[in-house]
DRENPA-593366 format. One line per 4 residues: number of its first residue (from 1); their letters; for each residue x, y, z of C-alpha. Coordinates in Angstrom, 2 decimals, decimal comma. Layout:
NUM	A	X Y Z  ... .
// end
This chain:
1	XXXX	23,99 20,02 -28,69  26,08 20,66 -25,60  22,96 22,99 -24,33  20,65 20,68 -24,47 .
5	XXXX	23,12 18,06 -22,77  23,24 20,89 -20,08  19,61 21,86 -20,01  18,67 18,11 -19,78 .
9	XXXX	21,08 17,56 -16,84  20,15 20,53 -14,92  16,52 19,35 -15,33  16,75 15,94 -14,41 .
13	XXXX	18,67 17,25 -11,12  16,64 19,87 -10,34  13,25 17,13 -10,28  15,22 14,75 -8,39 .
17	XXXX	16,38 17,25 -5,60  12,75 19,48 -6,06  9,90 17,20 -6,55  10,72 14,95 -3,08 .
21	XXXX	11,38 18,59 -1,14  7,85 19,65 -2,19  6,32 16,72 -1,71  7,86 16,38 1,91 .
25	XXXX	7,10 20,30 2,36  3,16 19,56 0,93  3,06 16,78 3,67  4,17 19,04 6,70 .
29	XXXX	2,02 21,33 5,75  -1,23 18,81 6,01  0,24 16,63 8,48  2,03 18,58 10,94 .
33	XXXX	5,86 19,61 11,54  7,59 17,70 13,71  6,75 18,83 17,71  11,10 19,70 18,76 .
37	XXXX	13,30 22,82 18,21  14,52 22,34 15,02  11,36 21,54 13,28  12,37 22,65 9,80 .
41	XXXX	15,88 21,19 10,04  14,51 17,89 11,17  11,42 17,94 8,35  13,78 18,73 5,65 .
45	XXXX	16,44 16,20 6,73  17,33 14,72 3,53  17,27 10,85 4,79  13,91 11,84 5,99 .
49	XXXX	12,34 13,09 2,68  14,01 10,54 0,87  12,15 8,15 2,60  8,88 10,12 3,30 .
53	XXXX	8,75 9,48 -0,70  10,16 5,93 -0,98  7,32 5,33 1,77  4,62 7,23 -0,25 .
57	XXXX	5,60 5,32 -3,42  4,59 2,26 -1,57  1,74 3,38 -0,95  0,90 4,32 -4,72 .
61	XXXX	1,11 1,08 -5,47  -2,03 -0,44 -3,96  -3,77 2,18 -6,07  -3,62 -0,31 -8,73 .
65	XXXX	-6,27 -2,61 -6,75  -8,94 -0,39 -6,62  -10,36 -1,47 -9,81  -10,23 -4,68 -8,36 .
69	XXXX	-11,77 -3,94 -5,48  -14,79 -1,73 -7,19  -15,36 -5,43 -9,05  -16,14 -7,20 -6,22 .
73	XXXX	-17,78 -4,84 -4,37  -20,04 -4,44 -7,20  -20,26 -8,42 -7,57  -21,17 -8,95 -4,08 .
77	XXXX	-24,09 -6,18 -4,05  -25,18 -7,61 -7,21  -25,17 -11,37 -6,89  -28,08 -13,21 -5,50 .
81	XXXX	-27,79 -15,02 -2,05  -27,54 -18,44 -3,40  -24,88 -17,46 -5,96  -22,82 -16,75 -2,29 .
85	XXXX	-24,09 -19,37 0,28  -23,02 -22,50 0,13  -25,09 -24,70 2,38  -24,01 -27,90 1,83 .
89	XXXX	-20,14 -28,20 2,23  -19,38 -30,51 3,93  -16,28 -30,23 6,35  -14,63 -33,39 5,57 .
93	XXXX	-15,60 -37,02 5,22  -16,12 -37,46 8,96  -18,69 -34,75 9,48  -17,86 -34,49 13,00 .
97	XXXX	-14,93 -32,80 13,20  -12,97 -30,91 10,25  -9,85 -32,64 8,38  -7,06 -31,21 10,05 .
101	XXXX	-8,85 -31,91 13,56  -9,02 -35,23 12,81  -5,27 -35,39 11,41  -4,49 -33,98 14,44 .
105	XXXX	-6,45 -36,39 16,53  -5,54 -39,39 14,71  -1,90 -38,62 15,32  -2,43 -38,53 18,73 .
109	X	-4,13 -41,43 19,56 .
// end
């Protein structure tokens, strides 16, 4: 029992400490090191990596609006053009000028 205690904690630290290095590593590599004279030290800083993969999680989690996205893209291509256009809306009751215009207006005059 005690093993597996052991085994589980080294794992769990080891994919904490390892995963975020490689990803940061992985992202040098395609990106580019940083341009000073101590490149690797700076790169592998761990405030940096640490949020190099806080950053990269936000950015993960607009993957969950491509679906969405694929949907309309595939409704507008689809739909016919008076199913979009609207060509009689009007702006507001006085034609002229639209409704927060004329709120505007009227609270001037």
């Amino acid at each position: 029992m005690w093993l597996r205690v052991v085994r589980t904690t080294c794992f769990v630290a080891l994919t904490a400490v390892a995963v975020p290095y490689a990803v940061a590593l992985m992202t040098n590599i395609l990106c580019g090191w940083p341009l000073c004279t101590n490149r690797y030290r700076r790169a592998f800083n761990p405030y940096k990596v640490f949020a190099l993969n806080w950053a990269l999680l936000l950015q993960l989690n607009k993957l969950r609006y491509v679906g969405l996205m694929i949907r309309w893209r595939r409704f507008y291509q689809n739909a016919s053009r008076n199913r979009l256009i609207k060509v009689s809306i009007k702006c507001s009751q006085y034609v002229q000028c639209s409704d927060v215009m004329y709120s505007l207006l009227s609270c001037v005059f």
